[in-house]
C-alpha positions as CSV (number, residue, x, y, z in Angstrom):
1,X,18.2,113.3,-79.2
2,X,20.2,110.7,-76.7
3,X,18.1,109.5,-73.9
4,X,20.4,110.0,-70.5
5,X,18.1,107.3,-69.1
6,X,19.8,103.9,-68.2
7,X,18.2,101.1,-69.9
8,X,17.9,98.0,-67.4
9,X,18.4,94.6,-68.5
10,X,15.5,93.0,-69.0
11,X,16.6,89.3,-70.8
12,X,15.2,87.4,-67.5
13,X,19.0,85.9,-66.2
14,X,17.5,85.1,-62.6
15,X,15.1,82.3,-61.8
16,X,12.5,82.7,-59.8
17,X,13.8,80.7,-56.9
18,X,16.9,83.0,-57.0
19,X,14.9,86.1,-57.3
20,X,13.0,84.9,-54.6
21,X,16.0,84.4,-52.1
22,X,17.6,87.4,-53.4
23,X,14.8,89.2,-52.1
24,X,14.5,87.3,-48.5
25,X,18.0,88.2,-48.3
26,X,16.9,91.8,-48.8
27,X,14.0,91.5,-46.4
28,X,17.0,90.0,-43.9
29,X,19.2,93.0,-44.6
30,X,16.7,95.7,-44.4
31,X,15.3,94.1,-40.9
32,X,18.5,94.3,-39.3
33,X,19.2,97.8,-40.5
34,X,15.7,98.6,-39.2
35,X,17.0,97.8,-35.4
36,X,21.0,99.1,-35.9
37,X,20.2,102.2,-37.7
38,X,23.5,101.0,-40.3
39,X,22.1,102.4,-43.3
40,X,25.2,101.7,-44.7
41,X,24.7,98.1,-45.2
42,X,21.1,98.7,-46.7
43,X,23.4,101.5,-50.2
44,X,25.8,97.9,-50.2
45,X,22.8,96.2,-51.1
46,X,23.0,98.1,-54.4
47,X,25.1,98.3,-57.3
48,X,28.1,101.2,-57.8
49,X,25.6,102.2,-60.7
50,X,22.3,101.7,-59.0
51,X,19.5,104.1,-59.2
52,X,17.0,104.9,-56.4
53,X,14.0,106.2,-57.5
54,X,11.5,108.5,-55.0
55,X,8.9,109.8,-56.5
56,X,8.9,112.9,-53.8
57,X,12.6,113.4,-53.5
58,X,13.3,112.4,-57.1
59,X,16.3,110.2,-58.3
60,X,19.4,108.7,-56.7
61,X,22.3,108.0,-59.1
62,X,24.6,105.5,-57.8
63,X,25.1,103.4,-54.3
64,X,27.0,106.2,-52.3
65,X,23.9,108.8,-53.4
66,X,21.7,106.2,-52.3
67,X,23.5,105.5,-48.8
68,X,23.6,109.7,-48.2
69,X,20.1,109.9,-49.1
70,X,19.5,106.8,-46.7
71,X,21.4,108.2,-43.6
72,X,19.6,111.8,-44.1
73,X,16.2,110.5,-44.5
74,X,16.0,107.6,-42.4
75,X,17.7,109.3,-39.7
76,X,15.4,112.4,-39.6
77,X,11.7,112.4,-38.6
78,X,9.9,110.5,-39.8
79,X,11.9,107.7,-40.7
80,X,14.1,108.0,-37.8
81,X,10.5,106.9,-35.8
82,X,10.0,103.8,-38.3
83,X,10.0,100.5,-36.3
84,X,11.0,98.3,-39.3
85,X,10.2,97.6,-43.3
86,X,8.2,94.2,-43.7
87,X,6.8,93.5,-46.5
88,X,3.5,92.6,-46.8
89,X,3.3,90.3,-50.2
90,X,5.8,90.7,-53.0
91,X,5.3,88.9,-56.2
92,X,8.4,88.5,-59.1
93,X,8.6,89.4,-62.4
94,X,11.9,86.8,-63.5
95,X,11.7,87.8,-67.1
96,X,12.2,92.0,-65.9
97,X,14.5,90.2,-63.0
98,X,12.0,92.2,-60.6
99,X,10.4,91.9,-57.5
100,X,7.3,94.2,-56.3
101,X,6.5,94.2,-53.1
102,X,4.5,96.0,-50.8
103,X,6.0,97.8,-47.5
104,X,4.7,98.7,-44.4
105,X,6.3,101.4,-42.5
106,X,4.8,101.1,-38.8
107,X,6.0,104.1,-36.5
108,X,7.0,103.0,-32.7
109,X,4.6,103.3,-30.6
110,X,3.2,107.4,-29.5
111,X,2.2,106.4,-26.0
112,X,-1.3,104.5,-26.4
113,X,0.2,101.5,-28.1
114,X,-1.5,102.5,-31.7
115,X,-0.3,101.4,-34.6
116,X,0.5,104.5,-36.9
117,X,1.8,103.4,-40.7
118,X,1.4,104.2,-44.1
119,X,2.5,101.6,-47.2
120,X,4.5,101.9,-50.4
121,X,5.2,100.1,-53.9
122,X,8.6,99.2,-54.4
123,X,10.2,97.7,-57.3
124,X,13.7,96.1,-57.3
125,X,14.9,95.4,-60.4
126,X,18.1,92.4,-59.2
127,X,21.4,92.6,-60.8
128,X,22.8,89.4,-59.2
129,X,25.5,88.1,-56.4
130,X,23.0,89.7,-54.0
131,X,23.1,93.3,-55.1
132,X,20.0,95.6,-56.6
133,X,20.6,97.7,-59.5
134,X,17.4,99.9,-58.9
135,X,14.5,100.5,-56.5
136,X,11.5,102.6,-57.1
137,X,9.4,103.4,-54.0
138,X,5.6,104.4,-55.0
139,X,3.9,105.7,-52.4
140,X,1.1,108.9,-51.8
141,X,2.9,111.5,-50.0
142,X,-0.1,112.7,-48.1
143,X,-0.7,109.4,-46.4
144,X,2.9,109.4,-45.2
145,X,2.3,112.8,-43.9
146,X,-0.8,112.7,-42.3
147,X,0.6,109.3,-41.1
148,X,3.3,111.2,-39.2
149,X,1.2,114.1,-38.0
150,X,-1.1,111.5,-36.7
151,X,2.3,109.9,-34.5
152,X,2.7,114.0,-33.2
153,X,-0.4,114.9,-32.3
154,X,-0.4,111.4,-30.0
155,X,3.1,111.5,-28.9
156,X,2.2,115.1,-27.6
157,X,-1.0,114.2,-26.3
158,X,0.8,111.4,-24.0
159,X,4.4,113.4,-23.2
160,X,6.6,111.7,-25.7
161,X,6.8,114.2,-28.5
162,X,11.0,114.2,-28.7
163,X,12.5,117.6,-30.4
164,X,13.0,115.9,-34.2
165,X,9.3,115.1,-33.8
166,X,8.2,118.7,-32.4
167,X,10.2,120.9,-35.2
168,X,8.8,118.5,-38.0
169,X,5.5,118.9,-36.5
170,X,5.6,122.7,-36.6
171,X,7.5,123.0,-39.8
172,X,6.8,120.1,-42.8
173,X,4.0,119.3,-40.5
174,X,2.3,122.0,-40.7
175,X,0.5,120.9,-44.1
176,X,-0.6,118.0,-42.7
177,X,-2.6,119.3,-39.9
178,X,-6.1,118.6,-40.0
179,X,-8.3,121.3,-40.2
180,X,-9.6,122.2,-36.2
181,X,-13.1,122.7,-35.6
182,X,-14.5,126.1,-34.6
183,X,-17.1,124.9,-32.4
C-alpha cells in the first residue's frame, strides 16, 4: 500500500542559531499580522507545498489552503477577538529542523480588563530562506471554547458583546455553556 503522507526532511540542514532566528522572524511576522489583520503574509511564511495541521479542523495541503483557512478562521470569532500570538518558551529540535513552542492566544479585553486565553503546542518543522514547510497546532478544543464563552458571557455582562461574538455565542457556543444553577 503507498502512504499519501509527505515525509519531511529530517537530515538536520539548519543550525540552531538559524533555527532560532528563523523562528524570531516568525514570532516578528506573526506579531505584525496580529495588529494588520494580513493573514496573507502569515500563508507566505510557508512553503507552496506546506502542510498545516489542526487537530480540530484537520489538514491544510499547501500555502494558498493555509492562507484561506487563515483569513476564515482568524477573521471569525474567536480568532477575530485574539489580541496577538506570543510565545511563551519554544525550544529546537535542529536535527528534525523544528521548533516547538508554546502559544498564548489572549482575547482583547471583555470590558473588566480580564485576561481571557487559552494555549497551544505548535511545531514548525523549517524548510529554509525563511519559509515553514509545516505547522502542527496541539491544543484541547474545550479550553478554547470555554475560553471564548468565558469572553461572551463578560462582554455581554459589560455591553460589548459585538454581533460575530453574539451568533457564536448562541450557536458553536452553545456547548460550551456552563451548566446554570437551579437555585
Amino acid at each position: 500500500m503507498k502512504s499519501t503522507e509527505k515525509v519531511t526532511d529530517t537530515t538536520g540542514t539548519f543550525s540552531v542559531d538559524e533555527l532560532n532566528e528563523a523562528f524570531a522572524g516568525f514570532q516578528r511576522t506573526v506579531a505584525e499580522v496580529a495588529v494588520s489583520g494580513d493573514w496573507d503574509r502569515y500563508a507566505d511564511m510557508f512553503t507552496e507545498d506546506a502542510d498545516f495541521v489542526e487537530h480540530a479542523l484537520g489538514t491544510m495541503r499547501g500555502r494558498e489552503e493555509i492562507r484561506a483557512w487563515a483569513w476564515r478562521t482568524m477573521t471569525a470569532f474567536p480568532g477575530s477577538h485574539m489580541t496577538s500570538f506570543p510565545s511563551l518558551w519554544h525550544v529546537v529540535d535542529a536535527p528534525t529542523s523544528r521548533v516547538i513552542c508554546e502559544v498564548d492566544n489572549p482575547m482583547r479585553d471583555p470590558g473588566d480588563q480580564s485576561l481571557i486565553t487559552a494555549t497551544n503546542i505548535t511545531i514548525l518543522t523549517y524548510a529554509g530562506d525563511g519559509l515553514w514547510s509545516k505547522e502542527e497546532d496541539v491544543y484541547n478544543p474545550m479550553e478554547f471554547g470555554r475560553a471564548a464563552m468565558t469572553w461572551c458571557e463578560k462582554a455581554r455582562e459589560f455591553g460589548n458583546l459585538d454581533e460575530a461574538a453574539e451568533k457564536w455565542m448562541t450557536t458553536t457556543g452553545a456547548f460550551f455553556a456552563r451548566p446554570r444553577s437551579t437555585d
